[in-house]
DOMIKE-258198 format. One record per atom (N, C-alpha, C, O): residue in three letters; x, y, z. Coordinates in steps of 0.001 Angstrom, whole numbers, padded with zeros to 6 digits, always signed. Layout:
AlaXYZ...
END
This chain:
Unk+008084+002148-010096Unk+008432+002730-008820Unk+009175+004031-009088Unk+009993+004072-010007Unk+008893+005256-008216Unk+009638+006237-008254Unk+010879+006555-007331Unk+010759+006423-006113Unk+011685+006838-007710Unk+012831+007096-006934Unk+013467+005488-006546Unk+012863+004443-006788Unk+014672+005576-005965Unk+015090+004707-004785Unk+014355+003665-004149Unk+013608+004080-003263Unk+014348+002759-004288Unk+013189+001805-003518Unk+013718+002643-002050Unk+014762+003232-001772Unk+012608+002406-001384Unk+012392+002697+000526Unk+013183+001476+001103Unk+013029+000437+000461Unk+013906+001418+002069Unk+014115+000325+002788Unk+013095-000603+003537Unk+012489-000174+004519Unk+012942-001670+003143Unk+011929-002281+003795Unk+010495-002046+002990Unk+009549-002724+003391Unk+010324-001367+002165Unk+009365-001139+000981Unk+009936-002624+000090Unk+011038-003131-000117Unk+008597-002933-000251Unk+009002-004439-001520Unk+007440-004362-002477Unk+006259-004096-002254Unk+008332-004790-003683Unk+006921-004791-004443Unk+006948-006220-005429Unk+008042-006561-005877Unk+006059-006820-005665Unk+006152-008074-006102Unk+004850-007998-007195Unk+003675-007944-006832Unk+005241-008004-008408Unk+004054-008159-009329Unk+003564-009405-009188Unk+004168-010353-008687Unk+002159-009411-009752Unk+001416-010825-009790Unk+001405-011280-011123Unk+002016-010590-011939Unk+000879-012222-011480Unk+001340-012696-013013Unk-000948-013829-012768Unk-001315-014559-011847Unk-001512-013512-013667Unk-002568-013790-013288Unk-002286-014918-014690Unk-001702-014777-015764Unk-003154-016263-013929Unk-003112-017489-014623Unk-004416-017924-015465Unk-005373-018048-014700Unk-004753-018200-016841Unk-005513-017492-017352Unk-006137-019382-017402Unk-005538-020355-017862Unk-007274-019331-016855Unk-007487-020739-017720Unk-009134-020953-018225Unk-009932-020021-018124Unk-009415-021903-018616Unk-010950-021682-019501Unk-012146-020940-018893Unk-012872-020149-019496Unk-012233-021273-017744Unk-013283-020252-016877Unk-013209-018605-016361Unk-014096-017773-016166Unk-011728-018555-016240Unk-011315-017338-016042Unk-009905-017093-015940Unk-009084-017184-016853Unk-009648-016686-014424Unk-008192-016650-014182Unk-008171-016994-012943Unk-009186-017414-012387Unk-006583-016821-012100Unk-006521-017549-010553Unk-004940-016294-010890Unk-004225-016349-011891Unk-004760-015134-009540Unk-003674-014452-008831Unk-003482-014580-007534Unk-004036-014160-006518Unk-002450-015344-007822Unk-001587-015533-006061Unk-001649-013502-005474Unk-000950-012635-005998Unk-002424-013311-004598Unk-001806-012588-004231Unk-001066-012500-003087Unk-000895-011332-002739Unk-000472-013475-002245Unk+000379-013796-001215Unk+000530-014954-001040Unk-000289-015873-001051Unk+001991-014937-000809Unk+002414-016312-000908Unk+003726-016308+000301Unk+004810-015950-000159Unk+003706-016625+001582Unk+004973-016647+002501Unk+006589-017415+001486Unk+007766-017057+001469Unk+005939-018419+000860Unk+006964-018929+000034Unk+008086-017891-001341Unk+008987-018334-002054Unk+007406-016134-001239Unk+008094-015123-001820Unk+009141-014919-001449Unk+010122-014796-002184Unk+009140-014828+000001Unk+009853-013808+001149Unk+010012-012256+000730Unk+010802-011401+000331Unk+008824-012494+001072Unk+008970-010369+000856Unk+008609-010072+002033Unk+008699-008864+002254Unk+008218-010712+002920Unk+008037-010659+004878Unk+008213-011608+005618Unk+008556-012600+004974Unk+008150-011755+006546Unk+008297-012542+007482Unk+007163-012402+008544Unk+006949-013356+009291Unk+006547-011449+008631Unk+005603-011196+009104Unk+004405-011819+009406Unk+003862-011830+008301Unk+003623-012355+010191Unk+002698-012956+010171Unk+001304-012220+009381Unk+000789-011106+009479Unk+000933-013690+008397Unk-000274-012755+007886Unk-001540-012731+009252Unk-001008-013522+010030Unk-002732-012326+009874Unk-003468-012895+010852Unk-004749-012162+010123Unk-005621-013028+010198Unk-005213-011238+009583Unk-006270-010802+009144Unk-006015-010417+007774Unk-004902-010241+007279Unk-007217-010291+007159Unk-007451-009978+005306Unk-008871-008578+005159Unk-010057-008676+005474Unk-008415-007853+004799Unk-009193-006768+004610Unk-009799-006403+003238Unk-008863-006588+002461Unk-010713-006043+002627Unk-010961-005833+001386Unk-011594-004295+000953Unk-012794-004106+000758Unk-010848-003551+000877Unk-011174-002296+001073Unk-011033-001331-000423Unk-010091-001270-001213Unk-012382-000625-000439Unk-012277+000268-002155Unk-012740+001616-001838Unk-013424+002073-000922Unk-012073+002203-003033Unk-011547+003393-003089Unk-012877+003889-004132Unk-013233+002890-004757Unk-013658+005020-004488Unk-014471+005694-005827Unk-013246+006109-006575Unk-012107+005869-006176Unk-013454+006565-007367Unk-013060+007244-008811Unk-012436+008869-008375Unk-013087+009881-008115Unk-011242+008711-008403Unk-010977+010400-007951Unk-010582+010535-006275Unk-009879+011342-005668Unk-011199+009616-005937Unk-010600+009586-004506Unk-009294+009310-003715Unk-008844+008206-004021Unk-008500+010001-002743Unk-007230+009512-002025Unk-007753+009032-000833Unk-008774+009460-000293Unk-006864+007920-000331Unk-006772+007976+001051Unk-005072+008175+001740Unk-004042+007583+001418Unk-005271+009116+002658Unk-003813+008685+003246Unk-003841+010221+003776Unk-004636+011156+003683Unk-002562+010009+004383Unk-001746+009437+004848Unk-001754+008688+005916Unk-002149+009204+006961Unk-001355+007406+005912Unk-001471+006246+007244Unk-000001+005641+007345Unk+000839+005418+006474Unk+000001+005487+008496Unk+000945+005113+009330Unk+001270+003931+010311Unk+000532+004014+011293Unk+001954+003072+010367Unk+001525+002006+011420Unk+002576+002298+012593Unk+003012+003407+012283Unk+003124+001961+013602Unk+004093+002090+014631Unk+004623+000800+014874Unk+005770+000603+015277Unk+003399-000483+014513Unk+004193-001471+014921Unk+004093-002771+013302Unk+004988-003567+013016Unk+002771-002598+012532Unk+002238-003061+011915Unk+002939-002997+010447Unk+003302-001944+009923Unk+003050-004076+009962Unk+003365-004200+008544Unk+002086-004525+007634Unk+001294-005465+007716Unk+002138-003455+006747Unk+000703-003428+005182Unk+001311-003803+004619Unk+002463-003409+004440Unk+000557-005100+003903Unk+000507-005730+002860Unk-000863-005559+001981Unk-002007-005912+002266Unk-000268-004778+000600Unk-001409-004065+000131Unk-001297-004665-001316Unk-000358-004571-002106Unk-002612-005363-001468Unk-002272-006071-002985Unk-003073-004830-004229Unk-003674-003928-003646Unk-003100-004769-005394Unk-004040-004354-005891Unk-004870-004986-006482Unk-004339-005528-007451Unk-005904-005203-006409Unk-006791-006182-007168Unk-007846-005779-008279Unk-008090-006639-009126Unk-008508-004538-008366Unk-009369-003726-009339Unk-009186-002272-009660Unk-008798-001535-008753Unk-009356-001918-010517Unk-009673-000394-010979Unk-007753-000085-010915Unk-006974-001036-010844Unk-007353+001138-010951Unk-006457+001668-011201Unk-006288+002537-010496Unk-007016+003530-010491Unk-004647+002273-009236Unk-004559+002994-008316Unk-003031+003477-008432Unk-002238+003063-009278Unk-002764+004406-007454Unk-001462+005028-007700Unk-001270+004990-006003Unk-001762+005749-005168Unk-000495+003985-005840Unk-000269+003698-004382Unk+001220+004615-003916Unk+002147+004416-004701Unk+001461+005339-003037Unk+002545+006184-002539Unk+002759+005613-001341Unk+002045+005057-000507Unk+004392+005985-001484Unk+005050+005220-000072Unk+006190+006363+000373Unk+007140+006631-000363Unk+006005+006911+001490Unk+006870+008190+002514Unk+007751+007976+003332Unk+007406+008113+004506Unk+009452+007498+003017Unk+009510+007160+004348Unk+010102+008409+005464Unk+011088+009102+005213Unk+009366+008507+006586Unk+009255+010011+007122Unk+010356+009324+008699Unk+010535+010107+009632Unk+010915+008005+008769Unk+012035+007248+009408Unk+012857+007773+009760Unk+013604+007830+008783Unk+013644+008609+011133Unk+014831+009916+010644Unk+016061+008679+010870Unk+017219+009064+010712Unk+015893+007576+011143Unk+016812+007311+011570Unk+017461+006040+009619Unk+018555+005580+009294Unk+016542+006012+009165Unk+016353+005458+007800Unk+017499+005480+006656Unk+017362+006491+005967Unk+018080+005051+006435Unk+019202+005484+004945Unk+017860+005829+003836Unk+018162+006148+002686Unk+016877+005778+004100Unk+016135+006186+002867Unk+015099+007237+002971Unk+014215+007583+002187Unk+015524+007752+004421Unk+014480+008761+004917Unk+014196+010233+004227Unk+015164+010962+004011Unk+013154+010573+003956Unk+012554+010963+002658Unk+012186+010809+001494Unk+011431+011635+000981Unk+012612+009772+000846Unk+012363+009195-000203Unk+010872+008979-000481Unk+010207+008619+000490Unk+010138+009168-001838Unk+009073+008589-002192Unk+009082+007414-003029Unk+009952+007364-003899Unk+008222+006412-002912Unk+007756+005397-003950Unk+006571+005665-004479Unk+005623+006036-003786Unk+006493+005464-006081Unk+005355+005303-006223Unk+004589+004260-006959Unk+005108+003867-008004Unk+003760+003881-006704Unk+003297+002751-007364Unk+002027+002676-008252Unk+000925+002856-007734Unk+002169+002380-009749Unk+001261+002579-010237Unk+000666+000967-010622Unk+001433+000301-011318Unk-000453+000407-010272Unk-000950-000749-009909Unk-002340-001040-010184Unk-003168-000164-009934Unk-002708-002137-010660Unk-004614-001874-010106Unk-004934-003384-011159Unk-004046-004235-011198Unk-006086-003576-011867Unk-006570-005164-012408Unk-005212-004903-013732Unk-004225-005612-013929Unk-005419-004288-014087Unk-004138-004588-015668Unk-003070-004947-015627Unk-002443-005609-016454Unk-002527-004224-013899Unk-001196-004401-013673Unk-001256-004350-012051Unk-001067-003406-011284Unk-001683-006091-011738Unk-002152-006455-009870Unk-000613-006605-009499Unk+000026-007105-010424Unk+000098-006311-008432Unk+000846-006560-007213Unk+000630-005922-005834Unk-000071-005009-005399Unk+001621-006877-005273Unk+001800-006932-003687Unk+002491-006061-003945Unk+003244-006045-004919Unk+002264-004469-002467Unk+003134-003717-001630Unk+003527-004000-000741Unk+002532-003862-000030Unk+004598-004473+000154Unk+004758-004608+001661Unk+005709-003401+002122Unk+006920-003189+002065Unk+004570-002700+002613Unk+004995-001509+003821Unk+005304-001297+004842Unk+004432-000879+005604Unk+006717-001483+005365Unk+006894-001745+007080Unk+006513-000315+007731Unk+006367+000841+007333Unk+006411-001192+009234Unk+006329+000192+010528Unk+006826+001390+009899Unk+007760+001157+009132Unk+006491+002597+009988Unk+007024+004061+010247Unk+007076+004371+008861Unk+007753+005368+008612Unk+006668+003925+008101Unk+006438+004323+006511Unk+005138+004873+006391Unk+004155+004271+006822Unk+005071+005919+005862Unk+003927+006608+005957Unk+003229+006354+004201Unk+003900+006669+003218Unk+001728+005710+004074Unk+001628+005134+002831Unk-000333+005580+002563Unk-001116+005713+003504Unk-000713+005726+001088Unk-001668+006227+001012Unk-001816+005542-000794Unk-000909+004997-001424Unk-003026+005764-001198Unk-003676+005668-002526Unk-004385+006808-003231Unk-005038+007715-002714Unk-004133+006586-004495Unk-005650+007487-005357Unk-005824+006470-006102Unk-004956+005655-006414Unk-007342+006468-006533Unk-008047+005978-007518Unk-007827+006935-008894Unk-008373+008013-009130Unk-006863+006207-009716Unk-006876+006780-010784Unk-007606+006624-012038Unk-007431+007093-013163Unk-008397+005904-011578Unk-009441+005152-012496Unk-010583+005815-012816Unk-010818+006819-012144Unk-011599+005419-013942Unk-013086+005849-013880Unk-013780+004874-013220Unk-014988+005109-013240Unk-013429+003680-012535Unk-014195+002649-011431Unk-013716+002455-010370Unk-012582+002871-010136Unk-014304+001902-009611Unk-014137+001948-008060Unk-013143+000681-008109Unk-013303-000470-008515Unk-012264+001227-007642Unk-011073+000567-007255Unk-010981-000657-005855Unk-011522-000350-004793Unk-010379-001787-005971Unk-010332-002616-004869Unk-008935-003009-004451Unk-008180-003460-005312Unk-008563-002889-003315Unk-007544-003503-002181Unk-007609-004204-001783Unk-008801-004444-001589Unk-006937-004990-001373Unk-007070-006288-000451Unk-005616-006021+000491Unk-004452-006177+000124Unk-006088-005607+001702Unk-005073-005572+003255Unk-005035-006434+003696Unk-006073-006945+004118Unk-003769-007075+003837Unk-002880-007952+004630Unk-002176-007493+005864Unk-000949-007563+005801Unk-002804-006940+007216Unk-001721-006681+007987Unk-001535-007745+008518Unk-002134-008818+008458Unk-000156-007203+009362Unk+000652-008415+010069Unk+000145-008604+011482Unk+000393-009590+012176Unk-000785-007284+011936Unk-001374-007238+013383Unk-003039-007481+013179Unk-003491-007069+012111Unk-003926-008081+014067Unk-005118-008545+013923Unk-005552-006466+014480Unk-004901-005908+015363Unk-006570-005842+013799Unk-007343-004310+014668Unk-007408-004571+015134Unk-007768-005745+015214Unk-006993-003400+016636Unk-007302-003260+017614Unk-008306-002276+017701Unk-007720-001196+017766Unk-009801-002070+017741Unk-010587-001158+017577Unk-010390-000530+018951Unk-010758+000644+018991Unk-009871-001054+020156Unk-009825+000207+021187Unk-008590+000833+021317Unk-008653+001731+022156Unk-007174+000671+020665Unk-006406+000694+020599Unk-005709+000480+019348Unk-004765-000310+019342Unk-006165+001284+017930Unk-005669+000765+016614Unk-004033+001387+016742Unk-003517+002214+017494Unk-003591+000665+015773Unk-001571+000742+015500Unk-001923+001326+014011Unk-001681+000759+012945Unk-002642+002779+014226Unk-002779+003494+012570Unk-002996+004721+013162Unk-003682+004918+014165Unk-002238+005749+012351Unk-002453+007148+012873Unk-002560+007540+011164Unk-002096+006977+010172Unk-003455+008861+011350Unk-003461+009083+009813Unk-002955+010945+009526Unk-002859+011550+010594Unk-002815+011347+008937Unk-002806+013304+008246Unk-003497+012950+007087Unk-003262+012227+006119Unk-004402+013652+007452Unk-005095+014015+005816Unk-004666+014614+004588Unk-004491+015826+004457Unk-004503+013792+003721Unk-003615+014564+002537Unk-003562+015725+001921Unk-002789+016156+001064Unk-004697+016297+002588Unk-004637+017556+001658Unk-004504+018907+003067Unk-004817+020097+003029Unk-003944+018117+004137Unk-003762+018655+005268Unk-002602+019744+005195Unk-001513+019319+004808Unk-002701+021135+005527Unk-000846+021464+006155Unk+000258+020535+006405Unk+001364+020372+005890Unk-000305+020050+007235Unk+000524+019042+007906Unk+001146+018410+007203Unk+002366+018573+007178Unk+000519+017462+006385Unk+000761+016925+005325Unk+001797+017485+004130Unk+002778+016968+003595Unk+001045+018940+003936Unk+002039+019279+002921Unk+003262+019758+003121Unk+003985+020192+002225Unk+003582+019692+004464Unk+004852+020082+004969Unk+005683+018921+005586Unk+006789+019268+006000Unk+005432+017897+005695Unk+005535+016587+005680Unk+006183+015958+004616Unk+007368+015671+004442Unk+004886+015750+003734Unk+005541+014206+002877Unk+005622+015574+001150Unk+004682+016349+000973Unk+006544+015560+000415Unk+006989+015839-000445Unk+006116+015026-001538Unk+006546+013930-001898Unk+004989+015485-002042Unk+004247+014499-003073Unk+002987+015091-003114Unk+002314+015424-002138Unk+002649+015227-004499Unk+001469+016012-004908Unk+000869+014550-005686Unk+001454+013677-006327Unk-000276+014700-005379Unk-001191+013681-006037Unk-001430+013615-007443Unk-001626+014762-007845Unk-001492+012873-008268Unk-001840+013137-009654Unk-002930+013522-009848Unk-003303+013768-010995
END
């Protein structure tokens, strides 16, 4: 992690259990307490080789972002004015060699690169079921103005 943990930012490595057929990683477990949050949907979402996504945002929604394949460099913004940690970056370097849970609360502004030469996999845990007529995600494109006047963080 870089800097200061974020308030309300948590990161929980996985420890993968190796047995004759393969392996077995908890990647969520309510019995952690790294939320309280209800889990209600599971997302499985991948990234190519070289690619970012972000910046995303929730207003009401807590990400729970595991890493599960390839090699990612997960970033966490908190852009919060009212925050003891407001400005701060996290960064997280994560992916199959080295799998954990992110939990990203509301108003944290959070994104990925694939730092890998393979296509990278996520697995999303939010705490809110999509609302496709009404989603709780606003995004700036990272390589936006906006962005770069925003969140303090250059991509690797």
């Amino acid at each position: 992690m870089r800097l200061d943990p974020i308030e309300g930012v948590k990161y929980r490595p996985a420890r993968p259990v190796s047995h004759r057929d393969g392996y077995l990683t908890e990647a969520f477990r309510t019995d952690w307490g790294v939320t309280e949050a209800p889990l209600v949907q599971v997302n499985l979402t991948t990234t190519f080789p070289g690619r970012i996504r972000g910046w995303g945002i929730h207003q009401f929604t807590v990400d729970r972002l595991f890493a599960a394949t390839g090699s990612l460099c997960i970033v966490c913004y908190d852009g919060r004015r009212g925050s003891p940690t407001f400005g701060s970056v996290n960064e997280f370097m994560v992916g199959e060699k080295n799998q954990g849970l992110v939990v990203i609360p509301p108003g944290v502004f959070h994104g990925w690169k694939n730092i890998g030469e393979n296509e990278a996999t996520i697995v999303s845990m939010p705490s809110q079921l999509y609302n496709h007529d009404g989603p709780d995600r606003w995004e700036i494109m990272w390589n936006s103005a906006a962005a770069r006047k925003l969140i303090p963080y250059t991509w690797p």
